[in-house]
C-alpha positions in Angstrom: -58.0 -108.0 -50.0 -60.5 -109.0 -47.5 -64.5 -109.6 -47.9 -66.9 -108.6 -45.4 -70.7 -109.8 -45.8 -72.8 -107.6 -43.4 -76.5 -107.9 -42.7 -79.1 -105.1 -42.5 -76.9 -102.2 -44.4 -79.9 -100.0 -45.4 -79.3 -97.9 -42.1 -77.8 -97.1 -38.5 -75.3 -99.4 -37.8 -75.2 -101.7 -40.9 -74.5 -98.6 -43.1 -71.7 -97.1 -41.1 -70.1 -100.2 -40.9 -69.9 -100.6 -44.4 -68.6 -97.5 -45.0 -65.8 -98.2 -42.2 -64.7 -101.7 -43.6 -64.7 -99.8 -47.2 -62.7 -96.9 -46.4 -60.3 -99.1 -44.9 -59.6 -101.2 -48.5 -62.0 -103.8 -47.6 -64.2 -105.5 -50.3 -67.9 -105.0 -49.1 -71.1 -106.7 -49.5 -73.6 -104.7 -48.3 -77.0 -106.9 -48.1 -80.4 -105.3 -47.3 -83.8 -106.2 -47.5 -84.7 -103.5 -50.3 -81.2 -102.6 -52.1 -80.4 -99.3 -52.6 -77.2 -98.5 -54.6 -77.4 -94.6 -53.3 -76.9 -94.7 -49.3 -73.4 -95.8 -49.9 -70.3 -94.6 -52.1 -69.8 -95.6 -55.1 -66.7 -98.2 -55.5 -65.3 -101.1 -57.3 -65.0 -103.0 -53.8 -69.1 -103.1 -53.1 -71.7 -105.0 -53.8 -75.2 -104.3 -52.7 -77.4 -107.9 -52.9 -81.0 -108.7 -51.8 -81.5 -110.8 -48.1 -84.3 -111.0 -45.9 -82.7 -113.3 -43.0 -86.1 -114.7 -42.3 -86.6 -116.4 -45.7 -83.9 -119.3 -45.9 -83.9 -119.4 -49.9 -83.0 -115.4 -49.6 -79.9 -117.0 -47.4 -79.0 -119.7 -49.6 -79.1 -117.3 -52.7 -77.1 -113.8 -51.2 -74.2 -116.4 -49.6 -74.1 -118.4 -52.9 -73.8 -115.2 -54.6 -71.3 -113.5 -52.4 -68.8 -116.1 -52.8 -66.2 -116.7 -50.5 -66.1 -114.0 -47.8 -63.3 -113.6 -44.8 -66.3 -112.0 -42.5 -69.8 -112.2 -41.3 -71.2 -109.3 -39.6 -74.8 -110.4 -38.4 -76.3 -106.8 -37.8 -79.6 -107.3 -39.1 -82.8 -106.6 -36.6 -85.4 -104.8 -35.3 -86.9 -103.6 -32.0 -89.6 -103.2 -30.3 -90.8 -101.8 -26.7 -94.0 -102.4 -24.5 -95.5 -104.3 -21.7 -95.3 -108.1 -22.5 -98.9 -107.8 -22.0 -99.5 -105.7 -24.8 -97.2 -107.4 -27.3 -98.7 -109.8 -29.8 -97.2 -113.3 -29.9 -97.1 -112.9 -33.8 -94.9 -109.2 -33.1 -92.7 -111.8 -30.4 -92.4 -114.1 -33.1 -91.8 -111.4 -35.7 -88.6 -109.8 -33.4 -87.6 -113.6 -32.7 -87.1 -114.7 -35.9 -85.0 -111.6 -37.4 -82.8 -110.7 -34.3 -82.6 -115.1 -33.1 -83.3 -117.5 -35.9 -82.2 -114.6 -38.7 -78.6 -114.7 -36.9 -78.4 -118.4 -36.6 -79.3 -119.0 -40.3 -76.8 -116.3 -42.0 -74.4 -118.0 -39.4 -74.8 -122.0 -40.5 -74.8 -120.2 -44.2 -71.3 -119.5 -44.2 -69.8 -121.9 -41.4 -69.0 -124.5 -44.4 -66.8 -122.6 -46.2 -64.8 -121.1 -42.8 -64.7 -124.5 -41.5 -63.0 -126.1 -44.4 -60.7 -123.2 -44.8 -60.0 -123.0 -41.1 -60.3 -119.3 -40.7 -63.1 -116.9 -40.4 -64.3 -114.3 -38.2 -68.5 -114.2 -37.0 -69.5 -111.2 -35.5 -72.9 -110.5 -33.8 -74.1 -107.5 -33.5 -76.8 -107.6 -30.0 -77.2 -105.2 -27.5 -75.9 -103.6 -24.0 -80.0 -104.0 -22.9 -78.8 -107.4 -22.5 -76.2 -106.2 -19.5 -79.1 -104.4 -17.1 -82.8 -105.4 -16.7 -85.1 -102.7 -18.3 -88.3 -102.5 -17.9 -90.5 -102.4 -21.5 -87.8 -104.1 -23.2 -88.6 -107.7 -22.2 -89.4 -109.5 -25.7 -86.4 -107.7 -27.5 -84.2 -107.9 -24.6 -85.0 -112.0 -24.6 -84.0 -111.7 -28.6 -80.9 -110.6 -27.9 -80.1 -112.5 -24.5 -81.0 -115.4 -27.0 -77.9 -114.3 -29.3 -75.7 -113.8 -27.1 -75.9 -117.0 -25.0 -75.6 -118.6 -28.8 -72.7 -116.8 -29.6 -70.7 -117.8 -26.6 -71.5 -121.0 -27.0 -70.8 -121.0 -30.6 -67.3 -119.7 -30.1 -66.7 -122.7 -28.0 -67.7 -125.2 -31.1 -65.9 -123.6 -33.7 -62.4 -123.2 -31.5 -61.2 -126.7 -33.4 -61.6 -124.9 -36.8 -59.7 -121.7 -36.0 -63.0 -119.5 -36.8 -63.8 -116.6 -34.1 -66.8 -115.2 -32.8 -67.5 -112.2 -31.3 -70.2 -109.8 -30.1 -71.1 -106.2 -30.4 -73.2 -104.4 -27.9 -74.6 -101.0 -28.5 -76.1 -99.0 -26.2 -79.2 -96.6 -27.0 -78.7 -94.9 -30.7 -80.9 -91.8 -31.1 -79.0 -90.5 -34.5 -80.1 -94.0 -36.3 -83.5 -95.0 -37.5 -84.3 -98.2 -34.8 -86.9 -96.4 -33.0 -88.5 -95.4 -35.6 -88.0 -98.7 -37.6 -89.8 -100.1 -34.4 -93.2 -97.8 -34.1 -95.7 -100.2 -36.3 -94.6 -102.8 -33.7 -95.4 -101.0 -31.0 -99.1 -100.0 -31.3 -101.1 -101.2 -28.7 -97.6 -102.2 -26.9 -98.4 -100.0 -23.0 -102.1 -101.0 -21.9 -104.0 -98.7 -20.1 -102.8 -100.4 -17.0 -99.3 -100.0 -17.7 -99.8 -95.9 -19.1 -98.2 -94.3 -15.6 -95.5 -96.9 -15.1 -94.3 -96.3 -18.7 -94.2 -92.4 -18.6 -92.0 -93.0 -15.2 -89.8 -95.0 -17.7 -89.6 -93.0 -20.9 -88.9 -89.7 -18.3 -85.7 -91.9 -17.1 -84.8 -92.7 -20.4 -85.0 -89.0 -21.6 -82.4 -88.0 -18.5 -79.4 -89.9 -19.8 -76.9 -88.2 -21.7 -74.6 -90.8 -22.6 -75.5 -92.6 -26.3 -74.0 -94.7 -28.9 -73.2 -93.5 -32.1 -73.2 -95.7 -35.4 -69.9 -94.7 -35.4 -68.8 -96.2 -32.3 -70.5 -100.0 -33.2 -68.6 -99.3 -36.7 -65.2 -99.2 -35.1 -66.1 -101.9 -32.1 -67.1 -104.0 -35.5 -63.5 -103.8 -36.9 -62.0 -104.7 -33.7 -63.7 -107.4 -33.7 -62.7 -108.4 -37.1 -59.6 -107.7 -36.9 -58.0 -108.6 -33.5 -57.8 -112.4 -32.4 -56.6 -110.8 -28.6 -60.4 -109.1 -27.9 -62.7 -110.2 -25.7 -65.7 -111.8 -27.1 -67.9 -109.0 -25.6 -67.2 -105.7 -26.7 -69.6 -103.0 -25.6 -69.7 -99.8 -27.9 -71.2 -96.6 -27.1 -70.5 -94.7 -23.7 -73.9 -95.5 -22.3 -72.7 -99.2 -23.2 -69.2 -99.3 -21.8 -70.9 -98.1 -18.3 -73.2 -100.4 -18.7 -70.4 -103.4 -19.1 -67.7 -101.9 -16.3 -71.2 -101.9 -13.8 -72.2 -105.6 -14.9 -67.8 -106.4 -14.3 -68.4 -104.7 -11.2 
């Protein structure tokens, strides 16, 4: 039986994820910030330990603890939208170093063990904002950007070892908590100056029909795991797989 370790499972995409990889006969180790034993089923196969990816001794301790694992889903992080004019460099710093450095750290965590045992599977979970400019979105967009470029690269390094690594890009996810999650960041984030160009944007926003379900990151999650032949990108969501065939385009 397999182990998957994935980050940020008190939620959106983390939780269904973990419900996927258990209903499928995986063992689980759900990690959140707070733990909470209730959001997910009960079962022999899960554990539920403390991490906040920002603190390196909360690393160390939740990979020491979960023991050896076959898969890493990074998935932990936050968001936030406004002008760059209105964002503090301590909320940049704050998006940075849970979305960036958070996904680098879990990542060097657990490359020992893969790389001695020559097999292993990294996936990072980022976002399809990374595939089109948009305006609003320029610090968390540069998080992710960050990720990806580090992921790509990554893959590159570890090919010697036999571990993969892959991305996951949702698109916008209205069913989860995110934007919510986001708000305290956001105060202050569209300056006066900036009011009437950000209602022209938030209208656009409100027009498209096309979203991404947890579900759909869930199941572009266990491809990823599971098949050696995908692509390192995957989009998931429909507004993310138009967003991919346009950027292919």
């Amino acid at each position: 039986m397999k182990t998957v370790l994935i980050t940020g499972c008190s939620s959106g995409f983390g939780l269904e994820t973990a419900r996927y990889f258990l209903d499928r006969d995986w063992k689980v180790i759900a990690t959140m910030r707070t733990p909470r034993e209730d959001v997910l089923p009960r079962s022999e196969h899960l554990r539920v330990l403390a991490l906040d990816v920002t603190d390196s001794e909360s690393v160390r301790q939740a990979v020491e603890a979960a023991g050896p694992i076959d898969v890493l889903v990074n998935n932990a992080g936050i968001g936030v939208m406004g002008a760059l004019e209105g964002t503090s460099m301590e909320t940049a710093r704050e998006v940075f170093e849970t979305n960036t450095l958070g996904t680098m750290a879990m990542t060097q965590a657990v490359l020992p063990q893969f790389r001695e045992r020559k097999a292993g599977v990294i996936v990072n979970v980022t976002s399809s904002v990374t595939l089109k400019p948009l305006a609003l979105l320029s610090v968390y967009t540069a998080s992710k950007a960050a990720v990806n470029a580090f992921t790509e690269s990554l893959a590159l390094e570890l090919q010697p070892f036999n571990v993969r690594v892959s991305l996951v890009l949702p698109g916008r996810a209205p069913e989860t908590r995110f934007g919510e999650n986001a708000q305290p960041r956001m105060q202050g984030g569209i300056p006066e100056a900036y009011a009437g160009f950000a209602q022209s944007v938030f209208a656009g926003m409100a027009q498209s029909s096309a979203v991404t379900r947890a579900l759909d990151v869930a199941e572009a999650v266990w491809r990823a795991a599971n098949d050696p032949s995908c692509p390192v990108r995957i989009p998931a969501g429909a507004d993310a797989v138009v967003l991919a065939e346009a950027e292919a385009r």
